[in-house]
PDB file with SEQRES, HELIX, SHEET and CRYST1 records, atoms N, CA, C and O in Angstrom:
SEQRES   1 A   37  UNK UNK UNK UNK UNK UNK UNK UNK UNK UNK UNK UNK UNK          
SEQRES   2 A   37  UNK UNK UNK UNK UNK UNK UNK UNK UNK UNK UNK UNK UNK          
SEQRES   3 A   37  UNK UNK UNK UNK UNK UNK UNK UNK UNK UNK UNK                  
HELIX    1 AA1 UNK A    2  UNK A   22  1                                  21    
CRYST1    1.000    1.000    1.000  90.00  90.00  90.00 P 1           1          
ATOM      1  N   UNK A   1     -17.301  -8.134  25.536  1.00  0.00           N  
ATOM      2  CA  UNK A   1     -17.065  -8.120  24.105  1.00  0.00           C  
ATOM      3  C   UNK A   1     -16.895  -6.689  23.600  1.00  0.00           C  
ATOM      4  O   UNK A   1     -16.025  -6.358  22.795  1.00  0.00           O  
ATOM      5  N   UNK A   2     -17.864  -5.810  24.179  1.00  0.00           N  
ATOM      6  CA  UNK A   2     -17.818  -4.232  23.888  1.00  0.00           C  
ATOM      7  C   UNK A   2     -16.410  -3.869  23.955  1.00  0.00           C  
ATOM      8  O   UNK A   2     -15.677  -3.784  22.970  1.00  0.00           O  
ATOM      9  N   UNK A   3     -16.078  -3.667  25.114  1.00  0.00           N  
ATOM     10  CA  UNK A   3     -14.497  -3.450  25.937  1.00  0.00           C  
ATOM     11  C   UNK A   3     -13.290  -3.892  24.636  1.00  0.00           C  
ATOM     12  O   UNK A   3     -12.484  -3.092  24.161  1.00  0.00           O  
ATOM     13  N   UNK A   4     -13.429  -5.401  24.222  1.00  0.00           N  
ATOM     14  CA  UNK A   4     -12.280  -5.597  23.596  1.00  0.00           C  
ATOM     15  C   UNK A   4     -12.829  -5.174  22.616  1.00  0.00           C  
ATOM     16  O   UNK A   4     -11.820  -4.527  22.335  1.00  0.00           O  
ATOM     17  N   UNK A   5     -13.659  -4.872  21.627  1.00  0.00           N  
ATOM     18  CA  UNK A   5     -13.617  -4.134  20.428  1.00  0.00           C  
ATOM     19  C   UNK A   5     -13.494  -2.496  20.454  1.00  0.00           C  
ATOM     20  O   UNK A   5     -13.127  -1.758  19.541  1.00  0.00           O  
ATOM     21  N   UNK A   6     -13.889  -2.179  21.699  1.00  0.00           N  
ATOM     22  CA  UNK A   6     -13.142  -1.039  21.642  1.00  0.00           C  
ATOM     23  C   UNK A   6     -11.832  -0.452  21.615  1.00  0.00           C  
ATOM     24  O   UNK A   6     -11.564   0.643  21.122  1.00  0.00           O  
ATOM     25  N   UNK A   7     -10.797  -1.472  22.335  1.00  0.00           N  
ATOM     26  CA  UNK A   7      -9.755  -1.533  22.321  1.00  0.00           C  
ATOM     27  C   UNK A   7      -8.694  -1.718  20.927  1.00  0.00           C  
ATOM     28  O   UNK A   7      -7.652  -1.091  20.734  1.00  0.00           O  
ATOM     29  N   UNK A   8      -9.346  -2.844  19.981  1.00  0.00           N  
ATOM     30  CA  UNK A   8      -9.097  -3.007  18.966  1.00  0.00           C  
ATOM     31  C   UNK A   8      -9.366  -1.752  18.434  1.00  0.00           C  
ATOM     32  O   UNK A   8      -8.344  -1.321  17.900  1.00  0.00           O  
ATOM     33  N   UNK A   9     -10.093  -1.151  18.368  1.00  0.00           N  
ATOM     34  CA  UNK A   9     -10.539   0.001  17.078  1.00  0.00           C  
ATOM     35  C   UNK A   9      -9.768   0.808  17.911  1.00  0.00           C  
ATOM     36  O   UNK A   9      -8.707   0.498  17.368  1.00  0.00           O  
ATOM     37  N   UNK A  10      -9.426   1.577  18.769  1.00  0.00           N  
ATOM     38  CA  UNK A  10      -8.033   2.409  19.392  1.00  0.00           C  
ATOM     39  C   UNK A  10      -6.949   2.214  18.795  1.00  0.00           C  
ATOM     40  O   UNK A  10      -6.460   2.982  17.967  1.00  0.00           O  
ATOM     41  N   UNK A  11      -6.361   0.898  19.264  1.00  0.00           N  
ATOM     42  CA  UNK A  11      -5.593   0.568  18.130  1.00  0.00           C  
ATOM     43  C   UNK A  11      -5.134   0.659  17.430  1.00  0.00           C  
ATOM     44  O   UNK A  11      -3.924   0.876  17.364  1.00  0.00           O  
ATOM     45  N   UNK A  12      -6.024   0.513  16.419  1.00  0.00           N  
ATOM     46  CA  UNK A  12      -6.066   0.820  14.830  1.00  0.00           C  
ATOM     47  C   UNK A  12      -6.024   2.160  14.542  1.00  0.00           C  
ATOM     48  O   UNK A  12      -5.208   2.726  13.816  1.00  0.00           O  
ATOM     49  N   UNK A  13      -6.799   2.565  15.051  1.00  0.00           N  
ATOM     50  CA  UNK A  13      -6.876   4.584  14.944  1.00  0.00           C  
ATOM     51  C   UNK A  13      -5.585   4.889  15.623  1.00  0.00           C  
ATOM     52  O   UNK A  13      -5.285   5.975  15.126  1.00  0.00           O  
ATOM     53  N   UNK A  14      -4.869   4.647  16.263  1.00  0.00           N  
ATOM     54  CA  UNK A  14      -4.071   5.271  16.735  1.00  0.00           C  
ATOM     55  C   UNK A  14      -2.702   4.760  15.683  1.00  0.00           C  
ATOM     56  O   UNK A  14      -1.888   5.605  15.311  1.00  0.00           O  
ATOM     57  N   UNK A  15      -2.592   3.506  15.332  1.00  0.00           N  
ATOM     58  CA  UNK A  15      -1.839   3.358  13.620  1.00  0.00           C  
ATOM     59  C   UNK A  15      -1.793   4.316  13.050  1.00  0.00           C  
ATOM     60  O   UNK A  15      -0.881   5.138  12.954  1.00  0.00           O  
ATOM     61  N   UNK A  16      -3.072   4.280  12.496  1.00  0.00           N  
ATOM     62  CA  UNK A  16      -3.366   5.537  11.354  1.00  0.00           C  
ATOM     63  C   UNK A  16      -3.214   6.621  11.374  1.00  0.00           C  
ATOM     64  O   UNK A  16      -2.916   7.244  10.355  1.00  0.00           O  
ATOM     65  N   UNK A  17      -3.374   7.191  12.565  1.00  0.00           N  
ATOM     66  CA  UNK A  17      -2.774   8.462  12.252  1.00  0.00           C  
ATOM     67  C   UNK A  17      -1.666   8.934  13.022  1.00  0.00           C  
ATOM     68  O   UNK A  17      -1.370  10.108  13.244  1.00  0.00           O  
ATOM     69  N   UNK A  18      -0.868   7.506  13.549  1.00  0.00           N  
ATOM     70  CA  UNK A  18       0.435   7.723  13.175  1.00  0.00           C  
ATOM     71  C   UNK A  18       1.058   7.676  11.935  1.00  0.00           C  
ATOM     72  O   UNK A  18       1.886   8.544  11.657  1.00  0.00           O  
ATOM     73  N   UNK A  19       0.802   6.853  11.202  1.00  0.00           N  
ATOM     74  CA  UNK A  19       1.122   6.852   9.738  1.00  0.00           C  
ATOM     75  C   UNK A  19       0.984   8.242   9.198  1.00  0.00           C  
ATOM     76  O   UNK A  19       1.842   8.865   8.573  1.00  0.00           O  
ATOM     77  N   UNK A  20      -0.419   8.705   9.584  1.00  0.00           N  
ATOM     78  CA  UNK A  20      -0.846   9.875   8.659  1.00  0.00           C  
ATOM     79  C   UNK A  20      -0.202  10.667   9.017  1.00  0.00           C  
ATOM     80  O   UNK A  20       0.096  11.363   8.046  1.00  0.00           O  
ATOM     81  N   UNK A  21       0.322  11.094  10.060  1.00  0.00           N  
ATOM     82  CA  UNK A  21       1.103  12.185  10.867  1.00  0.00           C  
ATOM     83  C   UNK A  21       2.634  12.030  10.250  1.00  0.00           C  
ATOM     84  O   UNK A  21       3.381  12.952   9.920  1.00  0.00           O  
ATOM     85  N   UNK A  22       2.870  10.721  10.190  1.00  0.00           N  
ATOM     86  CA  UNK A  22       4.256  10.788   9.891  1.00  0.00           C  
ATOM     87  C   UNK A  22       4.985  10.673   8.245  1.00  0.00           C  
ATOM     88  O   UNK A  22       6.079  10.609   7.684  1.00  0.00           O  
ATOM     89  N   UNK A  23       3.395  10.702   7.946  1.00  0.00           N  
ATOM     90  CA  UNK A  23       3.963  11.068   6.078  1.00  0.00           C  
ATOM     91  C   UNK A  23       4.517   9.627   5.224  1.00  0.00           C  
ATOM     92  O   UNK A  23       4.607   9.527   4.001  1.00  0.00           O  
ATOM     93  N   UNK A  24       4.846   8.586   6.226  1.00  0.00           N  
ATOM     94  CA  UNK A  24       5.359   7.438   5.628  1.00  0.00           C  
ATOM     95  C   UNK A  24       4.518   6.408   5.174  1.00  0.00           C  
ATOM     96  O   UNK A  24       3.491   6.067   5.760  1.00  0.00           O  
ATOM     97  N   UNK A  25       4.992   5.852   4.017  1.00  0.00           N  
ATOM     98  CA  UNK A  25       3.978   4.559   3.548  1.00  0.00           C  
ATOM     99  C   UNK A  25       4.006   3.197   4.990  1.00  0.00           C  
ATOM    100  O   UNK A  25       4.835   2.653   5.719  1.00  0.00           O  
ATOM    101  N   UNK A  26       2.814   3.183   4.784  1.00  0.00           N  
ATOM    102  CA  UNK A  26       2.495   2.060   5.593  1.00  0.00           C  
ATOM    103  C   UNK A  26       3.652   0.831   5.384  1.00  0.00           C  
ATOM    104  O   UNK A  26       4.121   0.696   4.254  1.00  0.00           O  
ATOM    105  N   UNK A  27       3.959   0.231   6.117  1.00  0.00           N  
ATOM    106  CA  UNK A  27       4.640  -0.984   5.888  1.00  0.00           C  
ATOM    107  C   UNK A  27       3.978  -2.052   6.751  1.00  0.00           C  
ATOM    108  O   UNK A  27       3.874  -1.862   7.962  1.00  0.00           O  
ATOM    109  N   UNK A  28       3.423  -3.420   6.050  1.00  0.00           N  
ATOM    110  CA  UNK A  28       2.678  -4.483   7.298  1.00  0.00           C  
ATOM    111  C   UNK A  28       4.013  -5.488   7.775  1.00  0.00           C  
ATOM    112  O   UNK A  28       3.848  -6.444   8.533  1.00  0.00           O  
ATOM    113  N   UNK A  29       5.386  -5.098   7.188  1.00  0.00           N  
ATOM    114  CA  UNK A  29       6.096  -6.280   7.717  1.00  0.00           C  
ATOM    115  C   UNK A  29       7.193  -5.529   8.486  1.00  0.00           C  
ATOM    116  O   UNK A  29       8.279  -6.057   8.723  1.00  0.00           O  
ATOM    117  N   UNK A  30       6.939  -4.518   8.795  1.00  0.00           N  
ATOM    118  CA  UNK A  30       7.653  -3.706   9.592  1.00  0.00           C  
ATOM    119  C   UNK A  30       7.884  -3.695  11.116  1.00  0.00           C  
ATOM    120  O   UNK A  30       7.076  -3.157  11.874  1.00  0.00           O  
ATOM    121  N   UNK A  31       8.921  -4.256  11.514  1.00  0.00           N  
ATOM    122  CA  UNK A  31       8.965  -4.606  13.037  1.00  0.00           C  
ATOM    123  C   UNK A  31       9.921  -3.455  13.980  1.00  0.00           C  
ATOM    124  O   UNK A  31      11.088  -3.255  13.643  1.00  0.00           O  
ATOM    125  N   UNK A  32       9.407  -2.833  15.001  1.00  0.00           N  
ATOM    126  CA  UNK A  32      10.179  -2.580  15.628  1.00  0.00           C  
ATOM    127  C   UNK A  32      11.873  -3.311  16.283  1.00  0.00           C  
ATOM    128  O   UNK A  32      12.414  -4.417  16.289  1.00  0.00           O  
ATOM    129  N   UNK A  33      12.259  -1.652  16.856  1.00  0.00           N  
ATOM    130  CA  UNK A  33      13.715  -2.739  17.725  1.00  0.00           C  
ATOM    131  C   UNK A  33      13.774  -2.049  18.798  1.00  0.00           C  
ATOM    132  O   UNK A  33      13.911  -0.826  18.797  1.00  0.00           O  
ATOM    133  N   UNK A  34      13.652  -2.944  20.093  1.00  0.00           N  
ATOM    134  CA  UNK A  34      14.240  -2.970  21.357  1.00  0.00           C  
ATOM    135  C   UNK A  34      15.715  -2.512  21.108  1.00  0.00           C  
ATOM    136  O   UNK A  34      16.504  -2.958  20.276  1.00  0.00           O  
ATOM    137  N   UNK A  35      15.921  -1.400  22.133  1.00  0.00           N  
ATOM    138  CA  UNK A  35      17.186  -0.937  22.117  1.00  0.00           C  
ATOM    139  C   UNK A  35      17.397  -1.330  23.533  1.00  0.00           C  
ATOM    140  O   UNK A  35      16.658  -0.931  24.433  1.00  0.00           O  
ATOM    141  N   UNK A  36      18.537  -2.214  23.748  1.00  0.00           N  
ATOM    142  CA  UNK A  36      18.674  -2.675  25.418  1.00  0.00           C  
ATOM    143  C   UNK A  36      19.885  -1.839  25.887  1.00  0.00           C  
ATOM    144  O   UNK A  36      20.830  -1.800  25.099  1.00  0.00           O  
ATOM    145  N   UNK A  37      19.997  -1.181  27.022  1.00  0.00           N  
ATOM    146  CA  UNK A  37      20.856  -0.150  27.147  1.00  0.00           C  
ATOM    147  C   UNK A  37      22.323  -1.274  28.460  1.00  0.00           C  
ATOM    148  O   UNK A  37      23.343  -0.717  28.864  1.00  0.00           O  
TER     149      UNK A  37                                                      
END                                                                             
């Protein structure tokens, strides 16, 4: 149980301060795109 909540909270921290780093408003419906070469 430890393990996966640690994982979760990585996660999340690692969101955030991508967000924070990248100056942009959060978006929750924001999906990436596979670029297939």
């Amino acid at each position: 149980k430890k393990l996966a909540l640690m994982a979760v909270c990585n996660k999340l921290l690692k969101q955030a301060f991508a967000v924070a780093k990248s100056g942009l408003v959060y978006d929750g419906n924001y999906r990436s795109t596979l670029i297939k070469n």
